[in-house]
N, C-alpha and C positions, 0 to 999 in steps of 0.2 A: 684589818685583815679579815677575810670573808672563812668561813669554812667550808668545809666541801657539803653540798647538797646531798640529800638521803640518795640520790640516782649513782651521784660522784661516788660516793662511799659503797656502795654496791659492785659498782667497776672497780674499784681497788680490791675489796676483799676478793674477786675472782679472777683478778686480771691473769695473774702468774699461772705461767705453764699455758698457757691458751694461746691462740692465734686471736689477731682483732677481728676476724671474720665468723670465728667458731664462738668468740663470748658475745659480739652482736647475735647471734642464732641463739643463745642461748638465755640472752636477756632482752629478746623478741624486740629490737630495735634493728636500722637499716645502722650498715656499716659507716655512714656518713652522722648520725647520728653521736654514733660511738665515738668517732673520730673528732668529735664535737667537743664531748664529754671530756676527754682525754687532753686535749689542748686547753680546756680549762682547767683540769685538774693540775698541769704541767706549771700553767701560770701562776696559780695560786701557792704552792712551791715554790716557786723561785720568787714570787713576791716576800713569802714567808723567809727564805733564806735571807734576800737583802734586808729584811727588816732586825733580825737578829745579828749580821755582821755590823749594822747601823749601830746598833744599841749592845754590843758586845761592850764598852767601855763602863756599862754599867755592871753587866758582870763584873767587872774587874773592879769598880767599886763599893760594891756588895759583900765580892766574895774575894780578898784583898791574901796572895801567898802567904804565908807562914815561914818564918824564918828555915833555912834547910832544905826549902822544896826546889 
């Protein structure tokens, strides 16, 4: 699983509450750029998700109910 790049992580922490156009202006990249960024961020996500719905059985082997729950 990859992580997000120092650039990735920068568009997260500012993403919220901005238009795509106002945080490219504001993190002096072209809106295509951004939209760039953002499609890999998405991917990497959903990569991450599949990978933990995969391996959820090991939760369940780890961390095994308690009688009652």
């Amino acid at each position: 699983m990859c992580k997000l790049s120092p650039t990735e992580e920068i568009i997260v922490a500012n993403i919220r509450d901005k238009t795509r156009k106002a945080l490219a202006e504001a993190l002096g990249m072209q809106l295509d750029t951004l939209n760039t960024h953002i499609a890999r961020i998405k991917k990497k996500r959903l990569d991450a998700k599949t990978l933990l719905q995969r391996t959820n059985y090991v939760k369940n082997e780890l961390y095994p109910k308690r009688k009652g729950e």
